[in-house]
C-alpha positions in Angstrom: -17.1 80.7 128.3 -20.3 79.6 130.1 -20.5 77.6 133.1 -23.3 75.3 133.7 -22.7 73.2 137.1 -19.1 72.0 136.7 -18.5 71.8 133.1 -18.4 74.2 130.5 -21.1 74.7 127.7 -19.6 76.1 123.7 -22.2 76.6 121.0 -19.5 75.3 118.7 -16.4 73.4 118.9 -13.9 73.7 116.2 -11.4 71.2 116.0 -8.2 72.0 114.0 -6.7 75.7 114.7 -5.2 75.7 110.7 -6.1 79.0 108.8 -10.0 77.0 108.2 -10.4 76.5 112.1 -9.4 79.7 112.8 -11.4 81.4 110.4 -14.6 79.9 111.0 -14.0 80.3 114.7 -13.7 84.6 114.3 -16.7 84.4 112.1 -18.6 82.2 114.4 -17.8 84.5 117.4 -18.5 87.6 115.3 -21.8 86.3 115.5 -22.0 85.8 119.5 -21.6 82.3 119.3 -19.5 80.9 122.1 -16.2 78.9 120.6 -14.1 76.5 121.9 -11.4 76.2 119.0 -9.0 72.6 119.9 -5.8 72.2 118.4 -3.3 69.0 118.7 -0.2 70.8 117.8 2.0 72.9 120.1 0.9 76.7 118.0 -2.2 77.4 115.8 -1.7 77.7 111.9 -2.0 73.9 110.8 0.1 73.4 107.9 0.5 77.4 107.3 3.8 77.4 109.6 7.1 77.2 109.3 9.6 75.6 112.0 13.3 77.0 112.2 16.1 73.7 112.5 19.6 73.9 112.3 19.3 77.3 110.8 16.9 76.1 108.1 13.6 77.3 107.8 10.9 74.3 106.8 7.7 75.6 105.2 5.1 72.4 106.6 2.7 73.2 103.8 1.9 76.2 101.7 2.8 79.9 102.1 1.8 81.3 98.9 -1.9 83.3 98.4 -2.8 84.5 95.4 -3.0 88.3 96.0 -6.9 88.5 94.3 -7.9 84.8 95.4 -10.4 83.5 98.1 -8.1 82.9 100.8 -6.6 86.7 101.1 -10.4 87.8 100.5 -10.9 86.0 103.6 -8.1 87.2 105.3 -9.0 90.7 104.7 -12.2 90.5 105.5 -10.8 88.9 109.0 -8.6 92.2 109.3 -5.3 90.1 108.8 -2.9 91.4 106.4 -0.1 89.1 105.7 2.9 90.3 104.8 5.3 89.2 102.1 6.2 89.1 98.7 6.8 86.6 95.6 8.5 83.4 96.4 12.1 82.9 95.5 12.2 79.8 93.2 15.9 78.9 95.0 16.2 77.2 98.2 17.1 73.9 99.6 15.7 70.5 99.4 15.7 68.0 102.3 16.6 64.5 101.3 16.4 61.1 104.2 14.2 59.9 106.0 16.0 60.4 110.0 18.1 63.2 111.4 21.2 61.0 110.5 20.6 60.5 106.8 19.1 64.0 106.0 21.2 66.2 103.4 20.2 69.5 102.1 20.5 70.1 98.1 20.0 73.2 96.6 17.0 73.0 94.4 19.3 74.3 91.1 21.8 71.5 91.8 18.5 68.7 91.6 19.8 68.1 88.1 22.9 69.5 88.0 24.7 68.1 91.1 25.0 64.4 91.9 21.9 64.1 94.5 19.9 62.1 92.2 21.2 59.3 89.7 21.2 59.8 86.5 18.9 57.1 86.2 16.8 59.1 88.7 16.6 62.2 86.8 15.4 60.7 83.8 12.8 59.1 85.4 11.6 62.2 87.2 11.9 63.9 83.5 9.9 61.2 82.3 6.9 61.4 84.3 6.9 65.0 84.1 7.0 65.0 80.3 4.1 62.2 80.6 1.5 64.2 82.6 0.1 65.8 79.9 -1.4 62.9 78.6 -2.9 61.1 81.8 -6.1 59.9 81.6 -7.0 61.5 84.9 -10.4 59.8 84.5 -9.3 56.9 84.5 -7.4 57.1 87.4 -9.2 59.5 89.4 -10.4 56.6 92.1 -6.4 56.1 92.4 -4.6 57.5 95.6 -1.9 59.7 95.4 0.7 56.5 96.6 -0.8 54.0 94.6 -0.9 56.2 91.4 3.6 57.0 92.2 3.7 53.6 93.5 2.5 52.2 89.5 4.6 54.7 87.4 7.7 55.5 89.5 10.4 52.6 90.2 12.5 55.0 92.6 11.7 55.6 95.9 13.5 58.6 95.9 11.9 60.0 93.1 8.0 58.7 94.9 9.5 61.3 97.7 10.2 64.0 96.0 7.1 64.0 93.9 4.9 63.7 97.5 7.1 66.3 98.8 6.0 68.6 96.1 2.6 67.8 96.4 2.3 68.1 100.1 4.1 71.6 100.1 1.7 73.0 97.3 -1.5 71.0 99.1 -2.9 71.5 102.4 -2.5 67.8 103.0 0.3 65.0 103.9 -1.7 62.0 103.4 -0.7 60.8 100.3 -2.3 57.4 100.3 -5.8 59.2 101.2 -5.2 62.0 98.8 -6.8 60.7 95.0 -5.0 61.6 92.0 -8.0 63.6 90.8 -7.5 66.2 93.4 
């Protein structure tokens, strides 16, 4: 930190202490540079944490790196070495939208068990099935909402889908986040 008069003087200022902010503020001060790195949140990490509820861990974004990709390049190269393995594909799904109307459903009971209608499932199926042949340029300019919003009638099924997409993206802004992407 340097002090001139009362108030403090950074080279840089980084705003957002995710696994980005953080980064570029070690490499910035690596290079001498003074950093002030601000974060909103109560802990750094962004969307790279997990919070522990009711005996329930909840992953807030992604916790999977490809082992030879850019992000654990960077890591290494920062000296971090995370540690864990391959994800387990079981685990529990968290349906409402309060405290009061949350339920947990394992993901194997998703079609089994009686979470989602029937009528639920086979629209889920459906517009899984129908990817494949998306014209993804012609929807590219879409967002995220307003693409679910035009080919999915259940809200449930809108909330899973974002769900999935938010846990596998760095980002839980579905109405700014375009289909392209």
């Amino acid at each position: 930190m340097n002090r001139s008069g009362d108030s403090e003087v950074w080279d840089t200022i980084v705003i957002g202490g995710g696994l980005a902010g953080l980064a570029a503020s070690v490499y910035l001060a690596r290079r001498g540079l003074r950093v002030l790195l601000l974060e909103k949140g109560t802990a750094p990490g962004g969307r790279a944490i997990s919070s522990v509820r009711d005996g329930g861990v909840f992953n807030l974004g992604p916790h999977a790196l490809y082992q030879h990709g850019k992000g654990m390049s960077v890591l290494r190269e920062l000296g971090v070495a995370p540690s864990g393995g391959k994800p387990r594909l079981s685990g529990q799904l968290v349906f409402g939208g309060d405290k009061e109307s949350e339920r947990t459903v394992p993901m194997a009971h998703l079609f089994l068990g009686s979470a989602l209608s029937w009528a639920e499932k086979m629209e889920l199926l459906r517009f899984y099935r129908g990817l494949r042949k998306v014209d993804t340029h012609a929807i590219r300019s879409r967002s995220l909402s307003e693409y679910l919003s035009g080919e999915i009638g259940s809200g449930t099924i809108r909330e899973l889908i974002t769900m999935l997409v938010r846990v596998s993206s760095y980002s839980h802004a579905p109405e700014l986040k375009h289909v392209r992407v």
